[in-house]
C-alpha positions as a Markdown table, in Angstrom:
| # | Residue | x | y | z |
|---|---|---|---|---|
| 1 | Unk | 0.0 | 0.0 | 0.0 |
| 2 | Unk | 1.6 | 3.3 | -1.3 |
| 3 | Unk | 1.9 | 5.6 | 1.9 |
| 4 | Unk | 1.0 | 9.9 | 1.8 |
| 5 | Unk | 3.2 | 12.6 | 2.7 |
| 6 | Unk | 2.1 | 15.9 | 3.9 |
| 7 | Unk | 3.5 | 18.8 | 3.6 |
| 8 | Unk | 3.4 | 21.6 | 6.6 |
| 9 | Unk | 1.6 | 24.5 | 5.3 |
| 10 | Unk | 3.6 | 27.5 | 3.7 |
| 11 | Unk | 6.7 | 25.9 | 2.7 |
| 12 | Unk | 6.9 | 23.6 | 0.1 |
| 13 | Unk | 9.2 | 20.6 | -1.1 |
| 14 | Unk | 10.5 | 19.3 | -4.4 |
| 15 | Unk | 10.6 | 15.4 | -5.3 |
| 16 | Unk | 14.2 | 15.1 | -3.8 |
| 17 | Unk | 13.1 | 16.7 | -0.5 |
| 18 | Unk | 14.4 | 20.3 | -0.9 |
| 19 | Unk | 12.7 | 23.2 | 0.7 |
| 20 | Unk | 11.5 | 25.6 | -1.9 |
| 21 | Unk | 10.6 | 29.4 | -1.2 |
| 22 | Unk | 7.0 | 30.6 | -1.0 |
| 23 | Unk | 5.0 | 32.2 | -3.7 |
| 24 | Unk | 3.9 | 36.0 | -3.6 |
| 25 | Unk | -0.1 | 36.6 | -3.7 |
| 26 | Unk | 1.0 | 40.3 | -3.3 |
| 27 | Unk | 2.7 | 41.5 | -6.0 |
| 28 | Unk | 0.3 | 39.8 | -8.7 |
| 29 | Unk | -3.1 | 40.8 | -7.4 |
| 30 | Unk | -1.1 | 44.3 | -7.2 |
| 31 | Unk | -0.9 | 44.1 | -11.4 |
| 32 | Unk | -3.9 | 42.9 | -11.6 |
| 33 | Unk | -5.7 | 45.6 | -10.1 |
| 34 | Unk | -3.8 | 48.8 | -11.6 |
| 35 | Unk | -6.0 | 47.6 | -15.6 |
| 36 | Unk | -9.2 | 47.5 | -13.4 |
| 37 | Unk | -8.8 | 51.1 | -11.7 |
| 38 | Unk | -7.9 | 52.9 | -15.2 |
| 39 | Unk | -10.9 | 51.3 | -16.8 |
| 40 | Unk | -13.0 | 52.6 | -13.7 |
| 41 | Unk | -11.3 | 55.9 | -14.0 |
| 42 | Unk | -11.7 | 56.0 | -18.4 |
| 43 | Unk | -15.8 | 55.3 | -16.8 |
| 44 | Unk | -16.4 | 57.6 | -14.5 |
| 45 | Unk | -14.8 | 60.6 | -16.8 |
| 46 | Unk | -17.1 | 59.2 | -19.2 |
| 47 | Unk | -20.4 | 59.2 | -17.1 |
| 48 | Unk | -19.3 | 62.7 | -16.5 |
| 49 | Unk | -18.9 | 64.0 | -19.7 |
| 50 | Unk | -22.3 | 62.7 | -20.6 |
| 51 | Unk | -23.8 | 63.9 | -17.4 |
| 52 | Unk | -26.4 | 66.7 | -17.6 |
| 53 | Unk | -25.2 | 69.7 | -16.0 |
| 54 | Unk | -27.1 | 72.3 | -14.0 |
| 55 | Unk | -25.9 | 75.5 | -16.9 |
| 56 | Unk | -27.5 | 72.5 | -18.9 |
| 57 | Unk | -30.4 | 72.7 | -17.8 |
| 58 | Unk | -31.0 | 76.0 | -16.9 |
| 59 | Unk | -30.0 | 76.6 | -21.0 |
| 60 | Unk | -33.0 | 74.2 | -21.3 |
| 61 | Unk | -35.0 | 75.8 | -19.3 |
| 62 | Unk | -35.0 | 79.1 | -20.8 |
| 63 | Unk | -35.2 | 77.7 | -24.3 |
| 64 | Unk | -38.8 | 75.9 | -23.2 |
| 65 | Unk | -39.8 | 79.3 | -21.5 |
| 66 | Unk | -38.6 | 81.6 | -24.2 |
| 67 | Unk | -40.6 | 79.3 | -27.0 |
| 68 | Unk | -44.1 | 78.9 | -24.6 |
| 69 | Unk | -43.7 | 82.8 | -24.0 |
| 70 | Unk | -43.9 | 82.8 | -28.0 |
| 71 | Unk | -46.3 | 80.8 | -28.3 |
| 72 | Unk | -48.8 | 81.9 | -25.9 |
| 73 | Unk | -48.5 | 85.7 | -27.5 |
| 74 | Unk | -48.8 | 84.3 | -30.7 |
| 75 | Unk | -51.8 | 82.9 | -29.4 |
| 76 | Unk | -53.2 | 85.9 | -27.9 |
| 77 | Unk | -52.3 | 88.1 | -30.7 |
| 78 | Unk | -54.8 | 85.5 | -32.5 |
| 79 | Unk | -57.3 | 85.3 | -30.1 |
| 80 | Unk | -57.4 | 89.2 | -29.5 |
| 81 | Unk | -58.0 | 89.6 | -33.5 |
| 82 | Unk | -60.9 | 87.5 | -33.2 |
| 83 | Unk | -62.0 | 88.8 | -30.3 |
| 84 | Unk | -61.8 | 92.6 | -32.5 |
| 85 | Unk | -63.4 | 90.8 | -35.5 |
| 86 | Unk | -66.4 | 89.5 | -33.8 |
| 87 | Unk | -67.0 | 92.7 | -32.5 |
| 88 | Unk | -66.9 | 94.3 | -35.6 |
| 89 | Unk | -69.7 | 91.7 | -36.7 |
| 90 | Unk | -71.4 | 92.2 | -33.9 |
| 91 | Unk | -71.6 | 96.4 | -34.6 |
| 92 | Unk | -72.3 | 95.9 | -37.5 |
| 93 | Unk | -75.2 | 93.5 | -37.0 |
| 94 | Unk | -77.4 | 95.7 | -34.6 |
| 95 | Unk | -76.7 | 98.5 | -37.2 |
| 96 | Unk | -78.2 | 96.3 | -40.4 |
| 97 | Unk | -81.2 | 95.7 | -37.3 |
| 98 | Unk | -81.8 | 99.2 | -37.0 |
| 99 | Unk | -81.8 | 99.7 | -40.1 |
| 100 | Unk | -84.3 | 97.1 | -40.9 |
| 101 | Unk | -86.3 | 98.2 | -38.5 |
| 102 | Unk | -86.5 | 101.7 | -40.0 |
| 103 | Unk | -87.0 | 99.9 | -43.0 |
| 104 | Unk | -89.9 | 98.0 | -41.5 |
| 105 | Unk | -91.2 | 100.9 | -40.3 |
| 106 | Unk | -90.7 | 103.4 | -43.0 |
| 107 | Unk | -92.5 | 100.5 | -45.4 |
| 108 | Unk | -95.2 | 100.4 | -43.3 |
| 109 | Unk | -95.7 | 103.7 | -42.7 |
| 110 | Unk | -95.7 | 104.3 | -47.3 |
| 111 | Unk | -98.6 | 101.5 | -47.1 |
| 112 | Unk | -100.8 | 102.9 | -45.4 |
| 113 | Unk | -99.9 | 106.3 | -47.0 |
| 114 | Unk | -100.6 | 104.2 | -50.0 |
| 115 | Unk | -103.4 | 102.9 | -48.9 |
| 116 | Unk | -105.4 | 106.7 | -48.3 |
| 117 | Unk | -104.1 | 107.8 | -51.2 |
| 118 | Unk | -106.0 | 104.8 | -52.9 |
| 119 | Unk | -109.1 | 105.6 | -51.3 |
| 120 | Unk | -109.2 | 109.3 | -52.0 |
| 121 | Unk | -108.0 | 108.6 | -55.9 |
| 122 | Unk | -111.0 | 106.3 | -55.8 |
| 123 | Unk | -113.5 | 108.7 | -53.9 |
| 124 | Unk | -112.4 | 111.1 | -55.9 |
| 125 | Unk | -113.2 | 108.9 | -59.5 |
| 126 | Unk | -116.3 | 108.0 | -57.6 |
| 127 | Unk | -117.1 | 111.9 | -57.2 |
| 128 | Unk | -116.0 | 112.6 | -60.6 |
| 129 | Unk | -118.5 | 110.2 | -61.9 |
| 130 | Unk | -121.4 | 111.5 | -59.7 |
| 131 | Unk | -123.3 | 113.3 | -62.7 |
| 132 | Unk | -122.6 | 110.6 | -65.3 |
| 133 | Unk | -125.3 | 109.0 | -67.4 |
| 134 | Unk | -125.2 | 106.0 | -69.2 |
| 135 | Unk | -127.9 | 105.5 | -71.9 |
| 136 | Unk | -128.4 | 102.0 | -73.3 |
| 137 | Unk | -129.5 | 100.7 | -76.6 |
| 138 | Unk | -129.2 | 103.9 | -78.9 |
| 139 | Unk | -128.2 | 102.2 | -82.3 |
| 140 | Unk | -125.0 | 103.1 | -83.5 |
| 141 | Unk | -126.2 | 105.3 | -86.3 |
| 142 | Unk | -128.0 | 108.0 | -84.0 |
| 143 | Unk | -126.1 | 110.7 | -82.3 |
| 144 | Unk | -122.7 | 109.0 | -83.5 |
| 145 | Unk | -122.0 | 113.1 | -85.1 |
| 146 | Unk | -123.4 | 114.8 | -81.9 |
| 147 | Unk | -124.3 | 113.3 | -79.1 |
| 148 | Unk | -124.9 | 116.3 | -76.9 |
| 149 | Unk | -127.9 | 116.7 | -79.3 |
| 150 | Unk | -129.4 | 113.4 | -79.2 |
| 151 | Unk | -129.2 | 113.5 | -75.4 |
| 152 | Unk | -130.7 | 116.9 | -74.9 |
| 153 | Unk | -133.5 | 115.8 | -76.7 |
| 154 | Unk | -133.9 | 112.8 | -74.9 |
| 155 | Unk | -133.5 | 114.3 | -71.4 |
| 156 | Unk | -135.9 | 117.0 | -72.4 |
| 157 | Unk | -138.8 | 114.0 | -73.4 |
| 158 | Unk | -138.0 | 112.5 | -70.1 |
| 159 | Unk | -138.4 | 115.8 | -68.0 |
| 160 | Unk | -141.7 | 116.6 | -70.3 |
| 161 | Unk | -142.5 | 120.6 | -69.0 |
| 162 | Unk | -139.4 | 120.1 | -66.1 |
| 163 | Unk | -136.8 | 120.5 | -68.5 |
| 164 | Unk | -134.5 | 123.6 | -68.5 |
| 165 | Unk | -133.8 | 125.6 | -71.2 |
| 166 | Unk | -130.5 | 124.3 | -71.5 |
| 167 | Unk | -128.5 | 121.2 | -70.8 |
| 168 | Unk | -125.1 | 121.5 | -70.3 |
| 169 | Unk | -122.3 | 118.7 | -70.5 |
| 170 | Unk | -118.9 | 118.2 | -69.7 |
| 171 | Unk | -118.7 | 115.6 | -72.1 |
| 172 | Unk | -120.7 | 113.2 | -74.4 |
| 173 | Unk | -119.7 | 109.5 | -75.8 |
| 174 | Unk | -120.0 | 106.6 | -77.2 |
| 175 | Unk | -118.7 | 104.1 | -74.8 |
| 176 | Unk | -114.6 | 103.5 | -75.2 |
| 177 | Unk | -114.7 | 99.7 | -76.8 |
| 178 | Unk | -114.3 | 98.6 | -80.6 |
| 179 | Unk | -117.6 | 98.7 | -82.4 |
| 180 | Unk | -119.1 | 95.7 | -83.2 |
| 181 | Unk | -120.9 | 95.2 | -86.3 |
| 182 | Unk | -123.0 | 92.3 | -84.2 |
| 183 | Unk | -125.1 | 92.8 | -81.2 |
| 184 | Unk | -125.9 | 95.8 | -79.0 |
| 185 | Unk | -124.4 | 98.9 | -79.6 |
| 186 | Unk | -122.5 | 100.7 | -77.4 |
| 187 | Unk | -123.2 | 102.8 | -74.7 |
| 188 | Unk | -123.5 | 107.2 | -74.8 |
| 189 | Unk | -122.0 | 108.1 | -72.1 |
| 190 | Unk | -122.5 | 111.8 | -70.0 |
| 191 | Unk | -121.0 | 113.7 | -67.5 |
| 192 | Unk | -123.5 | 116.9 | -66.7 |
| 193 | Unk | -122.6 | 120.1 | -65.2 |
| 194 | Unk | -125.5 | 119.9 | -62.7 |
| 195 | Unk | -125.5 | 117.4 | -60.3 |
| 196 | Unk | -129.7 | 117.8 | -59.1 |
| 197 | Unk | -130.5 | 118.1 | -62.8 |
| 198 | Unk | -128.8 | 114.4 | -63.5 |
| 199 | Unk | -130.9 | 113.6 | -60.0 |
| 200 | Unk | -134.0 | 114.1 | -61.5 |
| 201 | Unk | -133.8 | 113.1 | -64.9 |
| 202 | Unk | -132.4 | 109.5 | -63.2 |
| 203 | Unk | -135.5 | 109.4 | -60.8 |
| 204 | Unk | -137.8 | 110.5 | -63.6 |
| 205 | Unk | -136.1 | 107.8 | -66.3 |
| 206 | Unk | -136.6 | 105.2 | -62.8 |
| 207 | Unk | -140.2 | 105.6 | -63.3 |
| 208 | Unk | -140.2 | 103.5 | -66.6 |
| 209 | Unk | -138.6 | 101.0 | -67.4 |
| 210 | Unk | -138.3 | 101.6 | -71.6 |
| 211 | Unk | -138.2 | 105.0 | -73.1 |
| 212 | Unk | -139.2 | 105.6 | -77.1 |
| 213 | Unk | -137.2 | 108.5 | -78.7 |
């Protein structure tokens, strides 16, 4: 059976029983450290270089305040426009109301002027027409030169011993329509200076309802 030697700790022997001198932990951890630390070191200065400073961001601070500040003008230049605009509109909308109303008011006002002046045109037409006399059914051939004389002398066989001396017109006519060669003739008409004479030759003329002339 083979038989172990042991060695005391912190010397050591060859194969022919020599002491041999102990190794040095020392020196080579030494060497091994002095890479690590510089890599460390080349770290750090990098982490600082790329480290955000405080002139960094103060520099970014005023660049964000500087382009709100612009923008929030901006915006209020904008808004303050509008706000000018609107009021503009808004000026000039109650004027175009008051001036409709006035409009509104004025039109109104011209209708009923209108409307008078349509009823005195037509009392007036209505007065104007007051000692008119129509005669019917006189043939075309008689009084178609003077009228005025045919008329007299049938106002006069009307009125019998009422009639006046003389009859005076304002004007005498055959009715204002084409002449038909077919069917009734057309009207004489008469406008009399007297207003009671054209009275009673109407109520006397009422009292029959043909006349022969």
């Amino acid at each position: 059976m083979d038989g172990f030697l042991q060695t005391p700790l912190g010397s050591s022997h060859d194969a022919h029983g020599s002491k041999m001198a102990p190794v040095s932990t020392a020196s080579s951890s030494s060497d091994q450290e002095q890479p690590m630390l510089a890599d460390i070191g080349t770290e750090i200065r990098r982490l600082a270089s790329n480290m955000v400073t405080k002139a960094d961001l103060q520099s970014l601070t005023s660049t964000l305040t500087a382009s709100l500040t612009s923008a929030v003008t901006a915006l209020r230049t904008d808004m303050e426009a509008q706000g000018s605009r609107i009021q503009a509109l808004e000026t000039q909308a109650q004027t175009t109301r008051r001036q409709t109303s006035a409009a509104d008011t004025a039109l109104t006002r011209q209708g009923n002027m209108l409307l008078a002046l349509r009823h005195q045109v037509e009392d007036l037409d209505n007065r104007s027409r007051r000692s008119n006399i129509r005669v019917r059914g006189v043939p075309e051939q008689e009084g178609t030169e003077n009228a005025e004389a045919l008329l007299t002398g049938l106002f006069r066989q009307i009125l019998g011993g009422e009639a006046p001396a003389e009859i005076r017109y304002e004007q005498a006519h055959r009715a204002l329509r084409p002449r038909l060669r077919e069917g009734d003739p057309r009207d004489l008409i008469c406008c009399l200076h007297s207003f009671p004479l054209k009275e009673r030759i109407m109520r006397t003329a009422r009292t029959r309802p043909t006349w022969h002339y």
